[in-house]
N, C-alpha and C positions, 0 to 999 in steps of 0.2 A: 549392711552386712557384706557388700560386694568388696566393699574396702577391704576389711581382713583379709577376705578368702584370697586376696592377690596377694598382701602381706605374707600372708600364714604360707603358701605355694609359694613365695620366691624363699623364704625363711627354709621350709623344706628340703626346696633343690639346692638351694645355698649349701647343709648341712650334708646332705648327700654328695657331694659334691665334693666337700670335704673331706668325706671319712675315710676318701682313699687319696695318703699323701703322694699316692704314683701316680695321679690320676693323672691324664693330659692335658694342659690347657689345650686350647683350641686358638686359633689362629684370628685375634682381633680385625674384628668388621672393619675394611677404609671406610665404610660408610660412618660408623661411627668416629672414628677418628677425626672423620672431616667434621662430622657434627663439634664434637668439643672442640675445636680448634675454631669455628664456627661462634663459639661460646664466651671464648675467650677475647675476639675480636669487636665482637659487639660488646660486651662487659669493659671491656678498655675503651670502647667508644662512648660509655655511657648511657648505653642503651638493653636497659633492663627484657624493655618488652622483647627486640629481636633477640636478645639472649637466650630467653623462655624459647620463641620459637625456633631456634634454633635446633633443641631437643627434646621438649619436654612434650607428651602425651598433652593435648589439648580438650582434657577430658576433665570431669567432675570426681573421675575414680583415681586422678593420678593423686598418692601420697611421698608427700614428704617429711621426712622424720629429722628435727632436727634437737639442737637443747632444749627448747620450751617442747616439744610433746611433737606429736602428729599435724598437720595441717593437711586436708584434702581440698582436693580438685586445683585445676588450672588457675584460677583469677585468683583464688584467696593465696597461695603461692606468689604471686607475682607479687599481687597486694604486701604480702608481706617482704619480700624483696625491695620494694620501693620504700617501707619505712625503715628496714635497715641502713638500708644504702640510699640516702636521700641528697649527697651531695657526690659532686667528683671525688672530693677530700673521702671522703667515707668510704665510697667504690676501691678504690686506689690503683694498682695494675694487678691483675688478677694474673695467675699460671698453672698449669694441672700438669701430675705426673702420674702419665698414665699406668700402674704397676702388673695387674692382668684382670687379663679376660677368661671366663671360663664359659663353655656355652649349655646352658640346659635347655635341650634341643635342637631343633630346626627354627623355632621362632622365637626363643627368650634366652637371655646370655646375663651373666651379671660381671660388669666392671669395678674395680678396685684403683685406688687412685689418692691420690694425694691433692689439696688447692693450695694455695695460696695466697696472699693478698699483701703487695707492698703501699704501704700506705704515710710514710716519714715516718718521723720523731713525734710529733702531735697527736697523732693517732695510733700510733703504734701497728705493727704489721700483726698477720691473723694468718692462722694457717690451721690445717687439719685432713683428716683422710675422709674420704667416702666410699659408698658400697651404692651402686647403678644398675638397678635387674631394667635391664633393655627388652622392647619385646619388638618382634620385627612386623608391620601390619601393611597390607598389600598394597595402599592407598598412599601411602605418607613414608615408607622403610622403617626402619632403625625409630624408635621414640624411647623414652625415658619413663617409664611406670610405677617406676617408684625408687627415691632417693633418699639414704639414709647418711646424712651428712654430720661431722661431729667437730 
């Protein structure tokens, strides 16, 4: 049940957030910025795992929402990052356009963005947007809590 109640709260302030188109963004974390940038370097190195820790909440409660449904927690993530992307050729060059940041709070912010993946002619390139509710945790900064990528 802990899973939703994070869904359902960031889905909330997401909306909220929203509803007023004068609202101000907020001024995107370097912290995070360094992290996806972070993301991107190891995902071109071929290295899934420091990609993951890069940003991602190292937690059982982190979801991620992708075209198959929901997947929770940290390992079952990655796990399935590794059978996606199981070759270099598959991986291909990864790049994110970071589009905004809005903050809901002092400790959760969500990112907006665009990836990409150039991959040749054989595989054909990939691309699409995502939505990043960041929470910020006194331990570790800036982490990734839930990513709804499409």
């Amino acid at each position: 049940m802990r899973y939703w109640s994070y869904l359902l709260v960031a889905t909330a302030l997401f909306a909220m957030s929203c509803a007023d188109p004068h609202a101000d963004s907020s001024t995107l974390p370097e912290a995070v910025v360094e992290k996806m940038a972070r993301q991107e370097v190891a995902w071109n190195s071929g290295d899934l795992e420091a990609f993951m820790e890069a940003a991602y909440w190292k937690d059982e409660r982190l979801v991620f929402v992708g075209s198959k449904g929901p997947t929770y927690g940290y390992e079952a993530t990655l796990n399935n990052y590794m059978r996606s992307y199981d070759s270099p050729e598959a991986m291909g060059t990864l790049s994110f356009e970071l589009i905004e940041w809005r903050s809901l709070g002092q400790k959760h912010g969500y990112l907006l963005g665009k990836w990409g993946l150039q991959r040749g002619e054989d595989l054909g390139d990939l691309n699409g947007h995502f939505t990043l509710v960041w929470e910020h945790q006194p331990t570790v900064g800036w982490v990734i809590i839930a990513d709804h990528s499409s």
